[in-house]
C-alpha positions as CSV (number, residue, x, y, z in Angstrom):
1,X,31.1,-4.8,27.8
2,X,31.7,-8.7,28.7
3,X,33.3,-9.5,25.1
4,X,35.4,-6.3,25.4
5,X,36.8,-7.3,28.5
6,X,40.7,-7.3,28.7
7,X,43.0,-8.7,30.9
8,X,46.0,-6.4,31.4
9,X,49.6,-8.1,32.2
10,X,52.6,-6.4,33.9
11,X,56.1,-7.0,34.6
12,X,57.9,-9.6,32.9
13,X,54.4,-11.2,31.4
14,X,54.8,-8.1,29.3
15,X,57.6,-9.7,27.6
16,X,57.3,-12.3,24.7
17,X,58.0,-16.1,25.6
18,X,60.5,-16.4,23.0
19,X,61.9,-13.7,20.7
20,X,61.8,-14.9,17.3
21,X,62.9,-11.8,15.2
22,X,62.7,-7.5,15.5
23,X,59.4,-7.9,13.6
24,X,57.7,-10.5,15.7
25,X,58.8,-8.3,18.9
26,X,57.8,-5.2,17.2
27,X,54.4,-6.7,15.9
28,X,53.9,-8.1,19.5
29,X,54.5,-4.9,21.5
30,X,52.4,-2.5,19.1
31,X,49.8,-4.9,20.0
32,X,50.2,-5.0,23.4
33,X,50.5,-1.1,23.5
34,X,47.2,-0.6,21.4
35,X,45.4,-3.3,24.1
36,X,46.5,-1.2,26.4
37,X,45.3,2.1,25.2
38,X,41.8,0.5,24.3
39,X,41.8,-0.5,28.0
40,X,42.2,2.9,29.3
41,X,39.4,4.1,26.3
42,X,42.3,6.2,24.5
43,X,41.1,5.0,21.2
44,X,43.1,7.2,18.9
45,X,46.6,5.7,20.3
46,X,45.1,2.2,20.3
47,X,43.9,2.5,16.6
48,X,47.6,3.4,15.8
49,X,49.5,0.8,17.1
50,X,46.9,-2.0,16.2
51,X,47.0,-0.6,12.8
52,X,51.2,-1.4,12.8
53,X,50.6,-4.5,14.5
54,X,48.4,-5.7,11.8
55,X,50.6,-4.5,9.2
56,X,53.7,-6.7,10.7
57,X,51.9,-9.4,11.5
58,X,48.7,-9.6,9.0
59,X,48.1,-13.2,10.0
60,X,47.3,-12.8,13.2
61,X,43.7,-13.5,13.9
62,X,43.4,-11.4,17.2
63,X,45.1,-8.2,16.0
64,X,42.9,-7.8,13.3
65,X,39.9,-8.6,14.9
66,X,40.9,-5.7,17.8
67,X,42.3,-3.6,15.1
68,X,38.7,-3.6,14.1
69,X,37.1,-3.0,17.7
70,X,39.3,0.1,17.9
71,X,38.4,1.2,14.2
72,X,34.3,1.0,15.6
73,X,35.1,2.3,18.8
74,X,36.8,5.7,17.8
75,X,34.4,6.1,14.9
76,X,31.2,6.1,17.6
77,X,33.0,8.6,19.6
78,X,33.5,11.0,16.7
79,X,29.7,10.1,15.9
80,X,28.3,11.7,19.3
81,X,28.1,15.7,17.8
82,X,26.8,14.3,14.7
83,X,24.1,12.1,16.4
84,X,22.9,14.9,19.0
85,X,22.6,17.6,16.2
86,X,21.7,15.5,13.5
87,X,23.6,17.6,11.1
88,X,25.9,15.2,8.8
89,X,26.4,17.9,6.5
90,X,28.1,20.2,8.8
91,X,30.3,17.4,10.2
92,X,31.2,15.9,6.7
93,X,34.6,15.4,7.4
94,X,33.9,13.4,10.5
95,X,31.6,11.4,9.2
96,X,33.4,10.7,5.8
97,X,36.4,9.5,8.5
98,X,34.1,7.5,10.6
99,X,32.5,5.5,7.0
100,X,36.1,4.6,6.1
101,X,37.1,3.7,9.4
102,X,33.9,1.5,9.4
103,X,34.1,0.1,6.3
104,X,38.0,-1.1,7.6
105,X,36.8,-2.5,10.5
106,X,33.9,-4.7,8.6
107,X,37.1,-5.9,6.3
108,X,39.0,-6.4,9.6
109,X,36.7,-9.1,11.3
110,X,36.4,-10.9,7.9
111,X,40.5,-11.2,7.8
112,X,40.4,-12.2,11.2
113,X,38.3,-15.3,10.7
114,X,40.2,-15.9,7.3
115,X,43.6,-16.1,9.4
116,X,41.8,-18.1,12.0
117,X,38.2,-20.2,11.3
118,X,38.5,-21.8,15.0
119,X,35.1,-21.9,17.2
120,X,36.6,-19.7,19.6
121,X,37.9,-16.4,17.0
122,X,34.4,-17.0,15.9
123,X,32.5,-16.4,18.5
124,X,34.7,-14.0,19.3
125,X,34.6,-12.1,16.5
126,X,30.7,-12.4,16.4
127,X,30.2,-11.4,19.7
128,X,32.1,-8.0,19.2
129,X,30.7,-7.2,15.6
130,X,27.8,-7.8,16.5
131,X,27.9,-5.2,19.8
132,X,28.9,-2.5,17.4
133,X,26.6,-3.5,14.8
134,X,24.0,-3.2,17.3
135,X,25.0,0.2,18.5
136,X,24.9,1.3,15.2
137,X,21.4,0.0,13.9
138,X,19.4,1.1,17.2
139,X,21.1,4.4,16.8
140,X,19.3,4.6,13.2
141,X,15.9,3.4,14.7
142,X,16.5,6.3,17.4
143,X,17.5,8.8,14.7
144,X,14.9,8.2,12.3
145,X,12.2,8.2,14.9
146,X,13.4,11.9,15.8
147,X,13.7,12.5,11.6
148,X,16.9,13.0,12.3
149,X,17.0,11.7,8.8
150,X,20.7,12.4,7.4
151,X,22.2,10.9,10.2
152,X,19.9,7.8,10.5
153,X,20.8,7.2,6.9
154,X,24.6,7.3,8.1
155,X,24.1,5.0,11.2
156,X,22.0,2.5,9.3
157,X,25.2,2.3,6.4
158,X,27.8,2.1,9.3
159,X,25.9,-1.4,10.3
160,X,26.1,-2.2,6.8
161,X,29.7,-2.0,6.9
162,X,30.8,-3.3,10.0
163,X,28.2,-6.5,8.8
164,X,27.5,-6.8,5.6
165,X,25.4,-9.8,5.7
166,X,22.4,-8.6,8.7
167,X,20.1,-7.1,6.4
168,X,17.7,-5.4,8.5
169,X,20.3,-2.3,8.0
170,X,19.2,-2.8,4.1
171,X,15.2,-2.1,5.0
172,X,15.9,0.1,7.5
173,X,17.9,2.4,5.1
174,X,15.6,2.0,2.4
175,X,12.7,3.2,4.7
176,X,14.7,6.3,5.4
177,X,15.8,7.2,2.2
178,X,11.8,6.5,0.7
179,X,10.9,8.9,3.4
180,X,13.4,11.1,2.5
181,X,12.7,11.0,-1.6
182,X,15.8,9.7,-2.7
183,X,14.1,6.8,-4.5
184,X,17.0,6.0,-6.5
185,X,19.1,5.6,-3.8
186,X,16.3,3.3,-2.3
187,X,16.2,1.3,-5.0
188,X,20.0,0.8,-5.8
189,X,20.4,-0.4,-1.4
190,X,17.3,-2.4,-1.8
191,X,19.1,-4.3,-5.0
192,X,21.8,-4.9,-3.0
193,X,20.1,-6.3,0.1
194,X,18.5,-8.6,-2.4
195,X,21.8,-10.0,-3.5
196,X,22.3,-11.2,0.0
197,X,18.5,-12.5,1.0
198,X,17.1,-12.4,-2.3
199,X,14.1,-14.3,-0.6
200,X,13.9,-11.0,1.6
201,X,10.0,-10.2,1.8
202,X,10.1,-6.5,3.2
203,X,12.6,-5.8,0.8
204,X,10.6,-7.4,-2.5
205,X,7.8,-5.4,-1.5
206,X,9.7,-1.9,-1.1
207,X,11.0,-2.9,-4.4
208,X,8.2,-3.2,-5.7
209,X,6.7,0.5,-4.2
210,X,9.7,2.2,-4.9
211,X,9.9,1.2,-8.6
212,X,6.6,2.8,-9.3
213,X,7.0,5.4,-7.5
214,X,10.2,6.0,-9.1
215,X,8.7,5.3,-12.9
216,X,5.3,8.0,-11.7
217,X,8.2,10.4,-10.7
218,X,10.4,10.2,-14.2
219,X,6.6,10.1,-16.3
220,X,6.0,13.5,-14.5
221,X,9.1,15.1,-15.2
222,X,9.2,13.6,-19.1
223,X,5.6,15.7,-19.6
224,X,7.2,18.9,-17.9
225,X,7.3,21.4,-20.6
226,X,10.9,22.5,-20.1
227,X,11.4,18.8,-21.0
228,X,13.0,17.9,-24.6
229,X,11.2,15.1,-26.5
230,X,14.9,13.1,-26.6
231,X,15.2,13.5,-22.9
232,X,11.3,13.0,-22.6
233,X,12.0,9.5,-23.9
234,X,14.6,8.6,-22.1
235,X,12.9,9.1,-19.5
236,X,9.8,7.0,-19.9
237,X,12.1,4.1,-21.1
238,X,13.6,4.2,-17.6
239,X,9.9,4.3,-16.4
240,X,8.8,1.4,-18.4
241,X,11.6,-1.1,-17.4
242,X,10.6,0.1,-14.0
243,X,6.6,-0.8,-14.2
244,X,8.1,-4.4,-16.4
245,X,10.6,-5.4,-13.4
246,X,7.3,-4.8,-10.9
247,X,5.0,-6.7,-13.1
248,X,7.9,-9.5,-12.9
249,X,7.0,-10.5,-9.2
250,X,3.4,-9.9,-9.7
251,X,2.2,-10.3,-13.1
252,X,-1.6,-9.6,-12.4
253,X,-1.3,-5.8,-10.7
254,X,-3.8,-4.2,-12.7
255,X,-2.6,-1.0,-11.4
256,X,0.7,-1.2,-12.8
257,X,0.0,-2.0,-16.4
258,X,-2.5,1.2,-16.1
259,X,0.2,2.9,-15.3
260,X,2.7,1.3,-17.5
261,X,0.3,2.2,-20.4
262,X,0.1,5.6,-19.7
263,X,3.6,6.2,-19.3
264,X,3.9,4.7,-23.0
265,X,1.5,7.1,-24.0
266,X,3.6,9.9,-23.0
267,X,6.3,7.9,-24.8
268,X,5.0,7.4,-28.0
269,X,3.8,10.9,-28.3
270,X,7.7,12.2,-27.4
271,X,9.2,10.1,-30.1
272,X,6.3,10.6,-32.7
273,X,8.0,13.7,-34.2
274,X,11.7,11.7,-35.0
275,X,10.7,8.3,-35.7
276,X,6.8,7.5,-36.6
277,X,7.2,3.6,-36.7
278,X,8.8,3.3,-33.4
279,X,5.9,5.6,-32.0
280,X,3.3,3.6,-33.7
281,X,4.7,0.6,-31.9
282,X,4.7,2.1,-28.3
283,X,0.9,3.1,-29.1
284,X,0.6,-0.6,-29.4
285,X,2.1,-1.5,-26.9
286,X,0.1,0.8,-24.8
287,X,-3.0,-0.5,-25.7
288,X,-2.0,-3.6,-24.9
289,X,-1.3,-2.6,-21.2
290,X,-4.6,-1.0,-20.7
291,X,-6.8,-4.4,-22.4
292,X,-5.0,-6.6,-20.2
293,X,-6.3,-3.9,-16.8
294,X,-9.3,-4.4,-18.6
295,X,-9.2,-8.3,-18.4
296,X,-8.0,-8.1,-14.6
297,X,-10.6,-5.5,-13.1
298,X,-13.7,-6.3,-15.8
299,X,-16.8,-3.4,-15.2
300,X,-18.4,-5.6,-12.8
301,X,-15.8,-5.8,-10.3
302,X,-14.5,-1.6,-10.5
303,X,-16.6,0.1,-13.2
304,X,-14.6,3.5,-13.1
305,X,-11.4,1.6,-13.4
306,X,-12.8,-0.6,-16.4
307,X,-14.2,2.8,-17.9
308,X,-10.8,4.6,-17.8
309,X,-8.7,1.9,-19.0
310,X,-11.0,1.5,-22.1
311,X,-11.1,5.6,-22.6
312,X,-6.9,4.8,-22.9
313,X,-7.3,2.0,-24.6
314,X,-9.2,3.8,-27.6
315,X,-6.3,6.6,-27.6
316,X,-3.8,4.0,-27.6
317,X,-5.2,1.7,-31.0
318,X,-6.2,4.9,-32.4
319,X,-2.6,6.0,-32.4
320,X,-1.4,2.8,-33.1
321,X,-3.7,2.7,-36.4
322,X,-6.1,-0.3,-35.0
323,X,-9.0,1.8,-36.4
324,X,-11.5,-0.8,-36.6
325,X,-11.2,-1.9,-33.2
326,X,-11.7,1.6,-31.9
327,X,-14.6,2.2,-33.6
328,X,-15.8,-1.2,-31.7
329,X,-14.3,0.2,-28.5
330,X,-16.0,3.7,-28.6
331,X,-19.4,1.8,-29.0
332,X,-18.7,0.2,-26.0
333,X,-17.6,3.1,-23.9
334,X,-20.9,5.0,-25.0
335,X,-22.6,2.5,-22.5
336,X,-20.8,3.8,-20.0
337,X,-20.9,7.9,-20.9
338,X,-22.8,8.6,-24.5
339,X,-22.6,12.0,-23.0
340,X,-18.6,12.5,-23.3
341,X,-18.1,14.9,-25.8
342,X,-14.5,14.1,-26.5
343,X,-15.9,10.9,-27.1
344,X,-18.0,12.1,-29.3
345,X,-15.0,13.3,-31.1
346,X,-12.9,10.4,-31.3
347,X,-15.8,8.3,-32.5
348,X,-15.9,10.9,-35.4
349,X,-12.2,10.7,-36.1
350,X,-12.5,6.6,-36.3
351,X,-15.6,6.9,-38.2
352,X,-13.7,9.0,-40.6
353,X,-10.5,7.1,-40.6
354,X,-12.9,3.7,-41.1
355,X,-14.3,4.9,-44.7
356,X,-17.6,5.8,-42.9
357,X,-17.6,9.7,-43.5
358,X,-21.3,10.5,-43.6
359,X,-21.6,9.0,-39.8
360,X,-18.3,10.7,-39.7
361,X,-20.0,13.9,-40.0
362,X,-23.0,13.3,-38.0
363,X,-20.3,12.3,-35.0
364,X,-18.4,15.3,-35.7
365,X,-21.7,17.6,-35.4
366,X,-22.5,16.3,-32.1
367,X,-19.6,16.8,-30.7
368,X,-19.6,20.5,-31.6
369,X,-22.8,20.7,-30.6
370,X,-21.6,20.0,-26.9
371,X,-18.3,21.8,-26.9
372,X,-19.5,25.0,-28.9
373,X,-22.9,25.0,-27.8
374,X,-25.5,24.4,-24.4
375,X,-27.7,21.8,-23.3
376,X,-30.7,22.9,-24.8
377,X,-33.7,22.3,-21.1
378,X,-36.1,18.7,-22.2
379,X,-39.1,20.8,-21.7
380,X,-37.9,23.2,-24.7
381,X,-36.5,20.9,-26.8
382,X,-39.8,18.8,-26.6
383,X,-42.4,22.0,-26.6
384,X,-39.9,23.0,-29.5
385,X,-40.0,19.8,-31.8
386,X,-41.0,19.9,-35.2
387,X,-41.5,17.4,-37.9
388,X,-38.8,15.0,-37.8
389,X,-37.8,15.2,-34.1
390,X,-41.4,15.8,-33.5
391,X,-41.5,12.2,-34.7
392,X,-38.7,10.7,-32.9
393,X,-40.3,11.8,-29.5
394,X,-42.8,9.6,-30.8
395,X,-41.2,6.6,-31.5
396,X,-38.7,6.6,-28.9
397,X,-39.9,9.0,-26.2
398,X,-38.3,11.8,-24.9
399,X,-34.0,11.9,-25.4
400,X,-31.6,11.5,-22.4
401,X,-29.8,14.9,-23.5
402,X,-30.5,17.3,-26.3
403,X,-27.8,20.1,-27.6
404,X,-27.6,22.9,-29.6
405,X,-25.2,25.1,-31.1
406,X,-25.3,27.8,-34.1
407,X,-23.3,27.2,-37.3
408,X,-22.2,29.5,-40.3
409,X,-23.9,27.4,-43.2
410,X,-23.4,28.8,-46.6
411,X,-23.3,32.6,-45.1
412,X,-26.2,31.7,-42.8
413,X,-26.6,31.1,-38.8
414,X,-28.0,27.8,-38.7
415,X,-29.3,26.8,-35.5
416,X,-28.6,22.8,-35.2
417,X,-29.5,20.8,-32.6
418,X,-28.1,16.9,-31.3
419,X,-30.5,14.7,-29.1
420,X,-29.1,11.7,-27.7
421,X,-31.4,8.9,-26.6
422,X,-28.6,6.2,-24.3
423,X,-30.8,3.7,-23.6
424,X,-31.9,3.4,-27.4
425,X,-27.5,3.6,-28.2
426,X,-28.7,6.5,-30.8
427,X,-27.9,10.0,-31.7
428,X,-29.5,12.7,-34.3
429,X,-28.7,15.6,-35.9
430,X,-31.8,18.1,-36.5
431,X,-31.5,21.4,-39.0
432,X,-34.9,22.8,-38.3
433,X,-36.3,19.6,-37.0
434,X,-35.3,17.8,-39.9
435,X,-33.6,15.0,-39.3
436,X,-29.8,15.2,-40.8
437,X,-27.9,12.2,-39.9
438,X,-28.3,9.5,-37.2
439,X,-25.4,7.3,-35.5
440,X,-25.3,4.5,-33.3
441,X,-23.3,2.3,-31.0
């Protein structure tokens, strides 16, 4: 290596111009003997006497700065077993060594252009940093490519040391670690390459992925049954400042305030038990996330997505006590499905909690009648019609489903039935083909 490159003197050039004190001799010879030693590539002996040099003589620019080439140079030769294996954990003690010796040598340069900003200790220093830095960070690529993943995640933090300020090491690592699940990890390097290029756009967008992935990860551990409702809610409020810091840098991803909301579902419902106000207010806050999906994917752009976020969206105000508004919700998601039983159920439960009990009722019936009983076949249920349903098939043709189901009425089987005509937006209950109650949306 050209920057490495020493120039070895003998005889009497060995000697100091002019002796000064016992320190500055001492300082000068230990730093004569360590060049020497890095010359003939015995590293360990080198690393020794530059590390007395640079403690009798810290200001001197050039014995730091080799102090640190020696530090980089032993600490790849003690790398070699760990990089051909890629077992770290079996070689922990060498590579605990090598990350210290690393970390020194990064500190090293920066105390060698401290003692000496000249053009020429910079470039010098540059140049051999940046050969080791190199070494390092190509030795991740390598590594990673082979899923040598441990190890890559060692080589890429090695570059980090020996240069703080390159921040391809900082994506790099964070790609590794993603890769490797340790999201938390990814997200604490990823905050700190940001403190040095906070402009960084790989590393904004890997933010950005690993925060919700992150936030999905502590939602699905908070609704694992082993889970405690405390630790269930701390859980999601790690979650939630996770889906707010993404919506932050991009505050029209519909995706994320879906999944915001439904991690404050899971929130509200963990907290509900200990404190009914504060879960009330996370319902609200819920519904809030899924109307605004709704305003950013409308049905006309992603009807499934528009459909779901409004099903949410009912939960949420229903739980949050915005009963009127639910009602006016439900109507509007029996365009999209008046075949949805639990629907059909929540729409009886606002009807009920809205002071409208008799359609309460009817709601509740037809909701039975299609998760207690059948779909009854149109042919029977039209060859089958008597008197009041007899006369709807009339008036409104034939119904877009019809259901049936028996219930104990008064210590008799009643057999009831539920037709449902959609494109009319109306629903009626038949005892006997009389007509017992209608609803609409």
């Amino acid at each position: 290596m050209a920057v490495l490159g020493l120039v070895l003197a003998t005889g009497a050039s060995l000697l100091p111009a002019r002796l000064t004190s016992a320190q500055e001799v001492n300082c000068a010879n230990e730093f004569r003997s360590g060049k020497l030693y890095f010359a003939q590539k015995i590293t360990r002996k080198a690393v020794d006497h530059f590390a007395i040099s640079v403690k009798a003589c810290p200001d001197k620019a050039e014995y730091r700065a080799r102090y640190a080439m020696a530090l980089a140079q032993l600490g790849e030769e003690k790398l070699k077993i760990v990089e051909d294996t890629g077992d770290v954990a079996g070689s922990k003690a060498d590579v605990d060594s090598v990350l210290d010796m690393y970390k020194l040598a990064g500190s090293e340069f920066d105390a060698s252009l401290k003692a000496d900003p000249s053009k020429q200790n910079v470039k010098f220093v540059k140049e051999n940093r940046k050969h080791f830095w190199v070494a390092r960070y190509n030795e991740g690529i390598k590594l990673s490519k082979e899923e040598k993943n441990d190890a890559a995640v060692v080589e890429f933090k090695l570059a980090r040391s020996i240069d703080p300020t390159e921040i391809k090491p900082y994506e790099q690592g964070a790609f590794v670690l993603i890769n490797q699940g340790n999201k938390s990890e990814a997200a604490a390097l990823i905050s700190e390459g940001l403190a040095i290029a906070p402009n960084d756009t790989t590393l904004l967008k890997l933010r950005e992925q690993v925060g919700a992935s992150e936030a999905r990860d502590l939602v699905k551990k908070a609704e694992e049954p082993t889970t405690t409702p405390e630790e269930a809610a701390q859980l999601c409020a790690r979650a939630d400042s996770l889906y707010t810091a993404k919506l932050k840098t991009d505050e029209k991803d519909s995706n994320t305030y879906f999944d915001r909301g439904l991690s404050r579902l899971t929130w509200a419902a963990a907290v509900a038990s200990k404190d009914s106000v504060q879960s009330v207010a996370i319902y609200g806050k819920a519904a809030e996330d899924f109307h605004k999906a709704r305003e950013l994917v409308p049905a006309s752009t992603d009807t499934a997505f528009y459909q779901s976020s409004l099903y949410n969206d009912i939960q949420a105000s229903m739980n949050a006590g915005n009963v009127s508004k639910a009602v006016d919700m439900v109507k509007e998601y029996m365009n999209y499905d008046c075949k949805d039983g639990g629907m059909w159920k929540t729409y009886a439960q606002a009807l009920y909690l809205n002071k409208d009990q008799q359609k309460g009722a009817v709601a509740l019936i037809i909701s039975n009648s299609m998760s207690k009983g059948s779909e009854v076949p149109m042919a029977d249920a039209v060859k089958n019609a008597k008197e009041d349903a007899q006369k709807a098939l009339s008036d409104r043709g034939n119904p877009t489903a019809a259901y049936a189901y028996t219930e104990d009425m008064g210590g008799k089987s009643m057999s009831i039935e539920s037709w449902i005509w959609c494109n009319k937006k109306k629903a009626n209950v038949y005892y006997l083909g009389k007509d017992n109650g209608e609803v609409s949306w």
